[in-house]
N, C-alpha and C positions, 0 to 999 in steps of 0.2 A: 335569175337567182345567182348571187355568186356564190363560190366555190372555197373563196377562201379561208385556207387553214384545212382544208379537205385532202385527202392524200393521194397523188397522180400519180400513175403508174403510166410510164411514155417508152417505147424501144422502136425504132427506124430500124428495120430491115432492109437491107440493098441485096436486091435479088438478082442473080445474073439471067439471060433471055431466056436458058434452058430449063430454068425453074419458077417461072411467071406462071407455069397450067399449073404444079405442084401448090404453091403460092396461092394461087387463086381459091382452090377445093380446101386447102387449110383452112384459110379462116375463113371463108362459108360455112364449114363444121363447126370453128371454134366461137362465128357469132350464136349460130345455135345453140350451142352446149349454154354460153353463157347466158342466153334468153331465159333457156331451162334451167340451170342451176344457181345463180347469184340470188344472193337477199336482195329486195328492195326497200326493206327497213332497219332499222337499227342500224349497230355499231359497224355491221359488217356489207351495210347496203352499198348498192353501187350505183352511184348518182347520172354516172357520164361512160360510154361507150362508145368509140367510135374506133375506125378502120377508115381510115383513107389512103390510097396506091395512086402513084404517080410516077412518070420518068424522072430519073436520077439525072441531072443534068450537069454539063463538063465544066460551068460556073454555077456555084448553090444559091448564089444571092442576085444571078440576073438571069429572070425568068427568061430572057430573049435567045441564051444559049444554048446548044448542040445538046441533045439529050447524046447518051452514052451508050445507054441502050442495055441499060439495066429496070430495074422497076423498085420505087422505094413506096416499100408499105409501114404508115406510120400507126400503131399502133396506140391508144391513149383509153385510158380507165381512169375515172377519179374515185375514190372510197370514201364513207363518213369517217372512216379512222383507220391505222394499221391494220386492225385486224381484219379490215377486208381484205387487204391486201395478201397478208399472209394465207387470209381461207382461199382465197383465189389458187394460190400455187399449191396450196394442198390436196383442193378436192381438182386442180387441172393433173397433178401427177395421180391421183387416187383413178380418177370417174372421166375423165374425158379420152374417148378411144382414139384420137389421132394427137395425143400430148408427145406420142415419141416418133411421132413422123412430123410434127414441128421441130422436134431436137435432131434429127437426122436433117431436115428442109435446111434450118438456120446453120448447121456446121457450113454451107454453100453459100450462104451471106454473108456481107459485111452487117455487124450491129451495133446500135451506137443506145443506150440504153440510161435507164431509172426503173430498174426492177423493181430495188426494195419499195419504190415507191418513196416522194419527197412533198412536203408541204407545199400545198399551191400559195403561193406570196401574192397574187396578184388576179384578181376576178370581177370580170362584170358584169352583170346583171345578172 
């Protein structure tokens, strides 16, 4: 099914070695919180979820390189429209009990982000 004209939300994480346990137990919580709290219909459903963590490596675009020895966790949400996106960052500062031990985790990461969330231009199947 694609996606597009649906709205992604994408932020990389670069976590340094001493906060890959932190890291980990975060978004274990935060996939569950979302299992439990997102619409899966309407305006404000949330179509795509995923969390993937991998070494951060010393060239980004040749997988054959030195990892660094950080861990990048890429973070990706798609919405049926903005206002999932928005209800997402409102009920994560409202209702989800480790929102501010992500914001304490992430001060120790590099982030490279699409909070607001940006139109998906391009989708397959």
């Amino acid at each position: 099914m694609s996606h597009k004209g649906k709205i992604q939300l994408t932020i990389i994480f670069t976590a340094p070695p001493d906060t890959v346990e932190e890291g980990d137990r975060i978004w274990g919580s935060h996939a569950a919180w979302m299992e439990k709290s997102h619409y899966r219909d309407g305006d404000k459903a949330l179509l795509i979820y995923n969390l993937s963590r991998g070494p951060e490596l010393s060239n980004p675009v040749d997988p054959s390189s030195k990892p660094t020895g950080n861990m990048n966790y890429v973070l990706t949400e798609v919405y049926e429209t903005q206002a999932g996106v928005a209800d997402h960052w409102k009920q994560g500062s409202e209702n989800w009990q480790d929102f501010s031990a992500l914001v304490k985790w992430a001060g120790k990461c590099k982030i490279s982000a699409l909070p607001a969330g940006g139109p998906v231009v391009y989708s397959l199947w």
